[in-house]
N, C-alpha and C positions, 0 to 999 in steps of 0.2 A: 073312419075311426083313426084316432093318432095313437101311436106307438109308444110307446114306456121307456125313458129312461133311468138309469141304474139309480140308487139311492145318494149319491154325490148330488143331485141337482139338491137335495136337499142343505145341505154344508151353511151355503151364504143364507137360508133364511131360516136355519135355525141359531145362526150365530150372530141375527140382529137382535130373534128373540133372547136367547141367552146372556145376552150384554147387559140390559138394561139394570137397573136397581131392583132388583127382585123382595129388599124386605118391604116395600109396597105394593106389590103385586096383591091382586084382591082372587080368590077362589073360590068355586063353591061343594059343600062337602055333598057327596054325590048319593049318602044314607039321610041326612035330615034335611039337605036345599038351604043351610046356612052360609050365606055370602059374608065372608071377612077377609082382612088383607092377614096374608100372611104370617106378620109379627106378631096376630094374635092369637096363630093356634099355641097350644101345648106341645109343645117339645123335649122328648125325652133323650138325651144323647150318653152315649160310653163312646171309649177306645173301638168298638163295632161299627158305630154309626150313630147315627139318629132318625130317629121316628117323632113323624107329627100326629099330635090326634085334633080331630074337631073342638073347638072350645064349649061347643054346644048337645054333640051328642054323644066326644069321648071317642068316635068310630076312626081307624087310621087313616091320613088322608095321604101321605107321603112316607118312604123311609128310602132314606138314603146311606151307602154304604162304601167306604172307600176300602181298596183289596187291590195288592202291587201298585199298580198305574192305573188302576181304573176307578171311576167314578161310578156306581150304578143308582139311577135311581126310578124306586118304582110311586106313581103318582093314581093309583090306582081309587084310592077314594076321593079323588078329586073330578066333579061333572064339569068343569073347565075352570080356566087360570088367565087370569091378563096380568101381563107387565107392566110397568108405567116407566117409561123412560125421563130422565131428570136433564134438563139442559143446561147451561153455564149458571144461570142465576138460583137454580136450585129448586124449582119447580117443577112438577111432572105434569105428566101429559100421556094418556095411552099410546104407547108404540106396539102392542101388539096384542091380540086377543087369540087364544087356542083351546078347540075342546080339547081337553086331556082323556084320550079314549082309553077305559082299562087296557095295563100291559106297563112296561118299562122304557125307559130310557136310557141308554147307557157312554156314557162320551168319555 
């Protein structure tokens, strides 16, 4: 059995995911199995943050919220998310596909 390293190994591949073009990023809401790209959900934002809801069944799929220096955010109604990375000409292409398992993110 192999041994565990500390959560650093994670850094370099969550910061390929994190790079890409994310308002094409496609999800699916994890209450109704509605697959759409991102731009399309409902987005509600203040001075607090913003919250995404499903365009289909209204449930939250994201809220995100900035506080000091921190970014927090929770992705909790989403059953997973892919990126699509855009290359010089302007075209995408999947660079990364994740199930988003309820809980948070916080960077």
């Amino acid at each position: 059995m192999r041994g565990y390293v500390d959560g650093n190994a994670l850094a370099g591949a969550l910061s390929e995911l994190l790079t890409p073009t994310t308002d094409a990023g496609t999800g699916r809401c994890a209450t109704c199995g509605a697959d759409a790209v991102l731009a399309e959900a409902h987005v509600w934002s203040s001075a607090m943050g913003h919250v995404a809801r499903c365009r289909g069944c209204d449930d939250v799929l994201a809220v995100i919220v900035q506080h000091d220096d921190r970014v927090r955010m929770r992705l909790h109604g989403l059953e997973g998310f892919a990126l699509v990375e855009r290359d010089a000409a302007g075209s995408g292409r999947d660079a990364a596909a994740m199930s988003a398992a309820p809980g948070s993110v916080e960077a």
